[in-house]
C-alpha positions in Angstrom: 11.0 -7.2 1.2 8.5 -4.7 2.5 4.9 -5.8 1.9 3.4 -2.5 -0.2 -0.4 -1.8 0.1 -2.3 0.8 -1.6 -1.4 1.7 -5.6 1.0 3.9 -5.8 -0.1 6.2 -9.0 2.0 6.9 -11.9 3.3 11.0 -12.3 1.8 11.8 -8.9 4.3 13.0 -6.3 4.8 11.2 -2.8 6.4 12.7 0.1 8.0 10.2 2.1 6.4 10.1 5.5 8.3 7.1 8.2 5.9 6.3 10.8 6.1 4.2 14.0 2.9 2.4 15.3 2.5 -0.2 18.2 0.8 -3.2 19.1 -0.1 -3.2 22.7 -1.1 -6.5 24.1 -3.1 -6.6 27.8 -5.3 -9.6 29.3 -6.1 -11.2 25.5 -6.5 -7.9 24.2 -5.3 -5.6 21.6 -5.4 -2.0 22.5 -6.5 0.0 19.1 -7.3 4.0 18.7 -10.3 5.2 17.0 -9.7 8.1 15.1 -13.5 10.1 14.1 -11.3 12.4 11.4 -10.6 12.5 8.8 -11.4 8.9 8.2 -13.4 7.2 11.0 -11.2 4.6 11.4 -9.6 2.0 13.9 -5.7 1.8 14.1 -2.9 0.8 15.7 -1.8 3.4 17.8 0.8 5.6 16.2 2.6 8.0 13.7 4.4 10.1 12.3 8.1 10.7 13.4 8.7 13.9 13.7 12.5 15.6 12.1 15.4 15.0 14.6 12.7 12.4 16.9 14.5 8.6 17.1 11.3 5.9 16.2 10.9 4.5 19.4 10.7 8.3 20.5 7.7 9.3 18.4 6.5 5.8 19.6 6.4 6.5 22.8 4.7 9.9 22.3 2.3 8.9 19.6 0.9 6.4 22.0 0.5 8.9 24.9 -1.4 11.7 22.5 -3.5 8.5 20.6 -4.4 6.4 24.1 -3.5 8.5 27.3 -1.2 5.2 27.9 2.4 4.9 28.8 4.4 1.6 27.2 7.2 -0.5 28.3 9.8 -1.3 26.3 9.2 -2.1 22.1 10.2 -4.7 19.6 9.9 -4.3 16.4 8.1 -6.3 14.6 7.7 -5.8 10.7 7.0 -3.1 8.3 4.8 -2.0 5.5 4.4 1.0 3.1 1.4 2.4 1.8 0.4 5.1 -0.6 -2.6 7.2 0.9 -3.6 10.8 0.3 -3.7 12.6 4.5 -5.8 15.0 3.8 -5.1 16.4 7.4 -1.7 17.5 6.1 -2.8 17.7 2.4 -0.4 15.6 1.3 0.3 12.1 -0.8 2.4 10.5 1.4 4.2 7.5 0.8 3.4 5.7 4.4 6.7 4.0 5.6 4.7 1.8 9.0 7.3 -0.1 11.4 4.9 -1.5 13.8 6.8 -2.6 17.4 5.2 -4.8 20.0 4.9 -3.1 23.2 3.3 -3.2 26.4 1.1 -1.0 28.0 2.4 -0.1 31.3 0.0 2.6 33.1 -2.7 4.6 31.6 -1.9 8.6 32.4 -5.3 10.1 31.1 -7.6 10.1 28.1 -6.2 10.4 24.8 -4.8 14.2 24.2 -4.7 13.7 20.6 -8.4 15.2 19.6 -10.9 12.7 18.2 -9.5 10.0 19.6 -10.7 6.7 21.8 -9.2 3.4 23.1 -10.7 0.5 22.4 -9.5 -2.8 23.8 -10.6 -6.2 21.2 -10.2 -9.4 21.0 -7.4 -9.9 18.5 -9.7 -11.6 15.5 -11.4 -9.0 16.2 -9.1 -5.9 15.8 -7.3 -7.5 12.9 -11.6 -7.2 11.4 -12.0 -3.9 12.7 -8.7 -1.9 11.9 -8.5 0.6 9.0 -5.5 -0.4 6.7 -4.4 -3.7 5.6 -0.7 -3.2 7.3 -2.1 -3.1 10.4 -5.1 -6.1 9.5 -2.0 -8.5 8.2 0.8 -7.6 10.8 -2.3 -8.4 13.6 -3.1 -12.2 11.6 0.0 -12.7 11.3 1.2 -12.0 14.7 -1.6 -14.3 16.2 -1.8 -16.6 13.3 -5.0 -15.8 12.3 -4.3 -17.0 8.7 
C-alpha cells in the first residue's frame, strides 16, 4: 500500500500528476534542493514526468535543472501520494512521488531550474528540514531514524 499524506477533499477535482524524486547520498550527506517559490521549501530533488518521458528519464533531468548534478544509476525505493494545491501550475494535483536512491556523480553547474540551491545535510537533519512528509518519512526510514 502507498502511504497517502495530505487530505484529499471531498467534490474537489485532482489531476493526477506522477513524479520522480531522488535521494542522493555523498560523504554522510544528503543532497536536498531549496526551492524560494512558491513555497520556500527544502526537497528531495525532483518532479514531474513529463508525457512520453520514462521515470528515470525525468529523474535524471529533474536533478540536473534542481542541483546542476549529474547521477549514477537509481533504485527505487518507495512511493507516496499526496494531495497539494501547485499553485505554479494552478492546479490540485494528486502527487504520485516514487523516490529512487541515486548517486551523485559530477556536479555540471548551478542549478538551471530558477530559485533553486543545493544544500548538502546531515541525514537527521534533512529528514527535520524537508518540506513534505513523503520525503521526511522515506529519509527516517531509509536511515532508521524512527
Amino acid at each position: 500500500m502507498i502511504p497517502v499524506h495530505g487530505v484529499r477533499e471531498a467534490g474537489r477535482r485532482y489531476r493526477l500528476r506522477p513524479g520522480a524524486y531522488a535521494l542522493l547520498l555523498r560523504e554522510g550527506r544528503v543532497l536536498l534542493t531549496h526551492q524560494r517559490e512558491p513555497d520556500d521549501e527544502f526537497q528531495l530533488p525532483g518532479g514531474g514526468i513529463d508525457p512520453g518521458e520514462t521515470p528515470l528519464a525525468a529523474l535524471h533531468r529533474e536533478v540536473y535543472e534542481e542541483t546542476g548534478w549529474r547521477i549514477g544509476p537509481a533504485r527505487r525505493l518507495g512511493a507516496f501520494r499526496r494531495f497539494v494545491f501547485m499553485p505554479e501550475y494552478d492546479l490540485w494535483a494528486e502527487k504520485l512521488c516514487t523516490v529512487y536512491l541515486a548517486r551523485p556523480i559530477r556536479r555540471l553547474g548551478l542549478p538551471t531550474e530558477p530559485g533553486h540551491s543545493v544544500h548538502w545535510k546531515r541525514p537527521r537533519d534533512a529528514a527535520a528540514l524537508v518540506g513534505n512528509p513523503g520525503d521526511a518519512a522515506l529519509v527516517r526510514r531509509f536511515f532508521g531514524l524512527g
